[in-house]
C-alpha positions, -999 to +999 in steps of 0.1 A: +640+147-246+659+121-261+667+109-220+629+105-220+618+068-207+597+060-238+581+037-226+566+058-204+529+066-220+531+104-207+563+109-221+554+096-252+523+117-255+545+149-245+570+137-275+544+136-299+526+171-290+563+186-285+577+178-322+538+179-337+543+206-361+579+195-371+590+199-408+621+191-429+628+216-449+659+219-475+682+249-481+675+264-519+706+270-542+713+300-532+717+289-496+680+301-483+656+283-460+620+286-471+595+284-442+563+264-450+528+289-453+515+270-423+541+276-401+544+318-414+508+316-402+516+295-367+543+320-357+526+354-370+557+358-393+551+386-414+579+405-435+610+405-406+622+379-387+652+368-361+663+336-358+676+331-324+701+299-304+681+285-276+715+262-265+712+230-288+678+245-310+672+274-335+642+294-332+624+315-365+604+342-347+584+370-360+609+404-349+580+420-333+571+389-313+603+384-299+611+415-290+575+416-271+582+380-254+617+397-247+606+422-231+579+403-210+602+383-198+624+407-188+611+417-153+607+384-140+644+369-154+666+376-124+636+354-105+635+328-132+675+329-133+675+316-097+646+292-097+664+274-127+701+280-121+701+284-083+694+254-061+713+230-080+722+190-071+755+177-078+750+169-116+741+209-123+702+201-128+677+221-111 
């Protein structure tokens, strides 16, 4: 995002809505990251959770919600694979 012309009124509007629900949050004494109420509601977190590396970003997930949007997306990942990774120009971007 941060190669985003912004200056560019649809790309600032797609900023905005992308990093809406943003929050700082600060690490507790003991090391622990406390996740705000409203965004244990957003993501359905309940009682277990995995935190998972999407390249540069951390994601908190609710452990039966990613294993469901795992396992969705499992079928249709050799297909998405190529779409993404397959037909790429000189500079490795699809």
């Amino acid at each position: 995002m941060g190669k985003l012309n912004r200056f560019s009124r649809k790309n600032n509007d797609f900023i905005r809505r992308f990093t809406a629900g943003v929050k700082t949050v600060e690490l507790d004494a003991t090391g622990r990251l406390l996740i705000p109420k409203d965004l244990q509601a957003f993501a359905g977190i309940t009682k277990e959770v995995v935190v998972s590396s999407a390249i540069d970003i951390v994601e908190i997930w609710d452990k039966s919600k990613y294993e469901e949007a795992i396992e969705d997306a499992a079928g249709d990942f050799a297909d998405l694979a190529e779409e993404v990774m397959g037909d790429t120009d000189s500079d490795g971007i699809s």
